[in-house]
Structures are given as structure tokens and as C-alpha cells.
C-alpha positions in Angstrom: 117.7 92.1 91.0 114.6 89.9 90.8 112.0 90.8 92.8 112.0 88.4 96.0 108.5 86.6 96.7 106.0 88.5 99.7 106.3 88.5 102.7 102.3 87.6 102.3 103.4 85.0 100.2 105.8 83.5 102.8 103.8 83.8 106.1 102.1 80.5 106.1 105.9 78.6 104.9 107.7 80.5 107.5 104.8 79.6 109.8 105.0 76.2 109.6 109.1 76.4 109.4 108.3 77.8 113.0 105.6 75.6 114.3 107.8 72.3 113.7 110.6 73.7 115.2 109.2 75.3 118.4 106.1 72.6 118.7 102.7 73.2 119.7 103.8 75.3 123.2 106.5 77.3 121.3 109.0 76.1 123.7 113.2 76.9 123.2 113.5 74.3 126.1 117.3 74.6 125.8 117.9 78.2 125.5 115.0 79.1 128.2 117.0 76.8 130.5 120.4 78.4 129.6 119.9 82.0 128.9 118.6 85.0 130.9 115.1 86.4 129.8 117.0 89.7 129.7 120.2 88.9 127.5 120.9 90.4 124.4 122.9 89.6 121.3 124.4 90.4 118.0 124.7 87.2 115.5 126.6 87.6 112.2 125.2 85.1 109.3 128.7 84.0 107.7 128.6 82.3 104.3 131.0 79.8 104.8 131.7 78.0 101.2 132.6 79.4 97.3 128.8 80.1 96.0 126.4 82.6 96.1 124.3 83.8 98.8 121.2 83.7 97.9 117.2 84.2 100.2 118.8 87.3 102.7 115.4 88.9 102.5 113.9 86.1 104.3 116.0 86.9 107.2 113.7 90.3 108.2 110.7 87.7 107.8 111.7 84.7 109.6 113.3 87.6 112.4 109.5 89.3 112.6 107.6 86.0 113.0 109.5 85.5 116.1 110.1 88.4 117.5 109.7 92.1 116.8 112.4 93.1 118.9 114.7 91.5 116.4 116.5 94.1 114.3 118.3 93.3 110.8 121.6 95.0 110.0 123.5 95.5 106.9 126.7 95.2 107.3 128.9 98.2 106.1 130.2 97.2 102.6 127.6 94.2 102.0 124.6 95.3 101.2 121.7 93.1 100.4 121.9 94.7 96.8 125.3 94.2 96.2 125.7 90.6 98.0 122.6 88.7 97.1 122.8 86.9 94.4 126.3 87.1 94.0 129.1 85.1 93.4 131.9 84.9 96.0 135.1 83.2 96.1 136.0 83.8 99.6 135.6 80.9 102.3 134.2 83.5 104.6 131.9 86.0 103.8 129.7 88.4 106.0 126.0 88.9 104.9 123.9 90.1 107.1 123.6 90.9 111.3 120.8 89.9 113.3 120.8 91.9 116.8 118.0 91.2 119.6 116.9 88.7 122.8 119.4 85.9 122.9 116.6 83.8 123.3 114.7 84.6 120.4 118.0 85.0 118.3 119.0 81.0 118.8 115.4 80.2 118.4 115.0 81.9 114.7 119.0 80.8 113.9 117.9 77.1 112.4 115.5 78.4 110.5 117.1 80.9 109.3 119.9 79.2 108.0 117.6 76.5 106.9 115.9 78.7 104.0 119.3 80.8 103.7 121.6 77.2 103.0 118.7 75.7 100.6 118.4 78.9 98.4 121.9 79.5 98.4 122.9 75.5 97.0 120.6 76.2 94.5 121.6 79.4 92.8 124.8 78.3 93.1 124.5 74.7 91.5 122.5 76.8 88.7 125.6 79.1 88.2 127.6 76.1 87.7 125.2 75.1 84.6 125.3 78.6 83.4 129.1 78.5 83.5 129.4 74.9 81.5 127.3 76.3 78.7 128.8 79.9 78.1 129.1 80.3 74.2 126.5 78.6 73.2 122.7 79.8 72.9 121.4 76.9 75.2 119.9 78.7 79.0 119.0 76.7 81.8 115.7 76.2 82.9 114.2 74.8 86.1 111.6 72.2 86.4 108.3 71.9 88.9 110.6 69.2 90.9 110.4 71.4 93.6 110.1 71.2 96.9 106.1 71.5 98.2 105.5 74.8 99.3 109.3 76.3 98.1 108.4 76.6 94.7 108.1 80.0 94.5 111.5 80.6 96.7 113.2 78.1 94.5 112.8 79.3 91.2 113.4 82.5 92.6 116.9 80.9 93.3 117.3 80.0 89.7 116.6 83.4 88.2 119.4 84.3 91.1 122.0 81.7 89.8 121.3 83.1 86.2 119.2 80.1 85.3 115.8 80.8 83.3 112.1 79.7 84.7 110.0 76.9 83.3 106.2 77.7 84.0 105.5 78.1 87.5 102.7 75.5 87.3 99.6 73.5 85.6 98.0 76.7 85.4 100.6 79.2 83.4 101.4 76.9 80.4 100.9 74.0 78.4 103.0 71.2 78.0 101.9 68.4 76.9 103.7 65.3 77.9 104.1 61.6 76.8 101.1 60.4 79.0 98.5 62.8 77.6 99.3 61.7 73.8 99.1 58.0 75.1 96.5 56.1 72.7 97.4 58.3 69.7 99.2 57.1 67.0 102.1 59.2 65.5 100.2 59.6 62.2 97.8 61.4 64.1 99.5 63.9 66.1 99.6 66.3 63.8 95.7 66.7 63.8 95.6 65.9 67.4 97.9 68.4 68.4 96.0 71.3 66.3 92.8 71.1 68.0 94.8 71.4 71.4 96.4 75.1 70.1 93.3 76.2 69.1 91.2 75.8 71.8 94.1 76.8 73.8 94.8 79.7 71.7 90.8 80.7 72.2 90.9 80.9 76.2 94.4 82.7 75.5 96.0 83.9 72.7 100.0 84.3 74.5 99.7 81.3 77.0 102.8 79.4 76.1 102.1 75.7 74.6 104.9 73.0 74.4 105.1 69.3 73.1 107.4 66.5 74.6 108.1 63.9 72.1 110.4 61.0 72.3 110.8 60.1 68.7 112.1 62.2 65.4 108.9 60.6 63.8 106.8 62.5 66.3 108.9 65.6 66.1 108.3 66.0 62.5 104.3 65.8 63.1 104.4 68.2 65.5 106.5 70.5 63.6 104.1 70.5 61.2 101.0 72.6 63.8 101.7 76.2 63.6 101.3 77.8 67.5 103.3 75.5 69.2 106.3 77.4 71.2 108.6 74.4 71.8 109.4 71.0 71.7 110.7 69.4 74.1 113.3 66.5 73.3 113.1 63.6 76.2 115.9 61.6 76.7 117.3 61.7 73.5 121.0 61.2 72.9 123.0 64.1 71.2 123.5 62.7 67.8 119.2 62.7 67.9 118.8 66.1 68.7 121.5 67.8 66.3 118.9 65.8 63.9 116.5 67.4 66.1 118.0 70.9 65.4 118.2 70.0 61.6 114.5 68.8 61.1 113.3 72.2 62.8 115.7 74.4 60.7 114.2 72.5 57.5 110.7 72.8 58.4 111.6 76.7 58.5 110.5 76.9 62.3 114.4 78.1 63.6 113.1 80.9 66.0 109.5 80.1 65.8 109.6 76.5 68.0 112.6 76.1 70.7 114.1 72.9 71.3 114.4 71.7 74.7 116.7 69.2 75.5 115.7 67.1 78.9 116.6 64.0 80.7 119.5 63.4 82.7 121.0 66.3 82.2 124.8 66.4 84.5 126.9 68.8 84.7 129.6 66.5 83.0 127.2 66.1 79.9 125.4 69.5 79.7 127.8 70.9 77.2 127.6 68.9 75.0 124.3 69.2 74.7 124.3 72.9 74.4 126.4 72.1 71.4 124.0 70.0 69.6 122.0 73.8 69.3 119.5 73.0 71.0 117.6 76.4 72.6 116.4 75.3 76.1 117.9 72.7 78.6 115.7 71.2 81.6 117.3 70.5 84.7 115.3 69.0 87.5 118.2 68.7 89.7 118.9 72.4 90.6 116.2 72.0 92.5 116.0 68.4 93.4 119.4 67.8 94.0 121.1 71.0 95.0 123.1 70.8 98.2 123.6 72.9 100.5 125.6 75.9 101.0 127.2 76.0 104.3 126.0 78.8 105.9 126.2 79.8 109.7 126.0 82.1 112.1 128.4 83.7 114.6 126.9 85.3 117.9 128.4 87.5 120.3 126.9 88.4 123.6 
């Protein structure tokens, strides 16, 4: 498996996750009205819903930030190794036993289940992608429409649903986009675009470098630089990118540039997209429109 982001990385998220919840006093009011100081508990985290689980490692964090007294337990037969990241067709599914103060137990539940629910939608919905496009040598790649401060947690969710990972940022890539080639004429993007490999190639020889274009007039400039990793197709239809896929095969480029096909992209359309051969597809919506998984937890006293 993927390894899962730090617990250093996740401290200040988790943090904050707590601070809204508890407020500035970190006061349960409810459950230090209800419960006894004293009481004890064992809650069961049930995946509810078809999907994969997906984030159980957070549990041990969220669990330590509140209280150190709370103990994580595998439960026999689902281990974190075997269950996250997996797909499972059952309606009910046991992943994972949380046993300590009552109090503290309902305080870290939301929580919890917040991170658990929202990384779990999201592998899912990217399995369903995966799924639609099996056959063809298309993968799925995320976006940066992430949620601030996830980003690392949601990718991480996309590897886990068998998706791929744009760049993780501004900083690990270059991709340059419609609105930093505006003022230059298609003519000149050829030229244009050279300068911006070699000076990117001179800081570092492996970053990856990528070019959106909108037009088959500006694909066939760009094909023309040598260094550029990909292209990526914007909202073309799928008769333009087999042309696409046609023009790059031509130039002699087929497994030197990927095509990346983005804009729109559903899970009613997506295979037929893969079908046009293109090599990448962009999908903001695993992560900007993934729902839920339902997800809960069961306590016993």
C-alpha cells in the first residue's frame, strides 16, 4: 500500500478539525452533561455503503490528539493492510475498534468519521473511473481542486482508488495553461514554448513540463519543442482528440508527449474518451465532487 501522509504532516489539520469542533474551552457540553467522568467504551467504526474504506490510519491520530487513553484495535480478520483501500461489496463492514473514556470516544467520533467518510467517497468515486476505462491505456489522474489543507490526504485517496497523481502543486511541475500563453500568437508558440523547457530544463533536468492547448493549430506548434512531457487537450470533443492522437503519432512523438484529455469529464462520457487513445484523463471531480461514504460508528458501553 501507499505510504499514508505523517502524522507530522497532519497535526496542525487534525488540530484545527478539533479546535472547531470543541471551541476555544474544549468543551463536549453534551456528553460532560450526560456521561460519567469514569465511563468506559468500545466503539466499532462500521463502513456502511459498497466502496472502499479508505484514511483508517487517521484514526490512531485523531484518537491521540484527544486523548491518550484511547486505544486502536484491529479487528480479528480486518486488518488495516488487508481492508484499506479495498473494495467491499457488503452493506456492512467492520474496520476498525476504538476502546477508551466515553467521553473522549463521542468527542473524537465526528471527526473521525469526518476524514474517514471524505477519503473513503473519494477512492471510491476514483475506482468507479478506473472501472469505466479498463481496456484501454487511458489512467485517471487527479487535479489540485482540492480541498485547502486535504490535499495531501486526498490524493492520497486517489492513489487508494487506483487513480494516478497529477503534480502535487506549483512547485513540482510545469504546466503551462491557457492564461500564461495569453498575448502570444499561435505562430509563435513554438519559439515561445522552447525558451520555457530550457530554462526549465537548466534549474532541473527531470522536472516534468506540460502544455494545455485548446486548438489542433496550437497542438501542432507545441509538438514541434522537444522536452515537453505532455499536452494537455482542454475541452475538446472526441472526434478533436482522436485527431489529437493522430497529429502526435505523425510528428513521431507516440511515447515521447502524453495526451491528456480534460474538461468535463463524467463518468457517462469517460470511456469514450479513453477510446479516442488518448494517455491521461483529468478529473477534478474525484476530489471536488466525491460524496461521501456512509460511515459510522457503533458504541457499546
Amino acid at each position: 500500500m501507499i505510504p499514508f501522509p505523517s502524522p507530522e504532516s497532519l497535526r496542525d489539520l487534525i488540530g484545527l478539525a478539533k479546535r472547531e469542533d470543541l471551541g476555544p474551552d474544549g468543551d463536549d457540553v453534551t456528553s460532560r452533561l450526560l456521561i460519567d467522568e469514569n465511563a468506559t467504551a468500545v466503539g466499532t467504526i462500521m463502513q456502511r455503503e459498497v466502496g472502499i474504506a479508505c484514511g483508517l490510519p487517521i484514526v490512531e491520530m485523531v484518537c491521540r490528539a484527544y486523548d491518550e487513553r484511547l486505544r486502536v484495535e484491529q479487528i480479528p480478520g480486518f486488518h488495516f493492510e488487508i481492508i484499506e483501500g479495498r473494495f467491499s461489496e457488503a452493506r456492512s463492514t467492520p474496520l476498525v475498534r476504538v476502546r477508551g473514556p466515553l467521553r473522549s470516544l463521542l468527542s473524537a467520533e465526528r471527526v473521525m468519521l469526518n476524514f474517514l467518510q471524505r477519503l473513503s467517497g473519494i477512492a471510491t468515486l476514483t475506482h468507479r473511473f478506473v472501472r469505466r476505462v479498463e481496456g484501454t491505456k487511458a489512467r485517471i489522474l487527479d487535479t489540485r481542486k482540492t480541498t485547502p489543507g486535504w490535499r495531501a490526504l486526498e490524493k492520497y485517496a486517489v492513489l487508494a482508488g487506483g487513480g494516478t497523481n497529477h503534480r502535487m502543486g506549483l512547485f513540482d511541475g510545469v504546466l503551462v495553461k491557457d492564461n500564461h500563453l495569453a498575448g502570444i500568437a499561435t505562430k509563435d508558440l513554438a519559439s515561445f514554448l522552447s525558451t520555457v523547457v530550457a530554462r526549465s530544463r537548466g534549474e532541473n533536468s527531470k522536472r516534468w513540463v506540460e502544455v494545455e492547448v485548446d486548438t489542433l493549430d496550437q497542438l501542432r506548434e507545441v509538438l514541434k519543442v522537444d522536452g515537453i512531457d505532455a499536452v494537455l487537450l482542454d475541452n475538446m470533443d472526441c472526434p478533436k482528440m482522436e485527431q489529437a492522437v493522430e497529429l502526435r503519432d505523425r510528428a513521431n512523438k507516440k511515447g515521447k508527449v502524453e495526451l491528456e484529455a480534460s474538461g468535463g469529464v463524467t463518468l457517462d462520457t469517460v470511456r469514450t474518451i479513453a477510446l479516442t487513445g488518448v494517455d491521461r484523463i483529468s478529473v477534478g471531480a474525484l476530489t471536488h465532487s466525491a460524496t461521501a461514504l456512509d460511515i459510522g460508528m457503533d458504541v457499546e458501553v
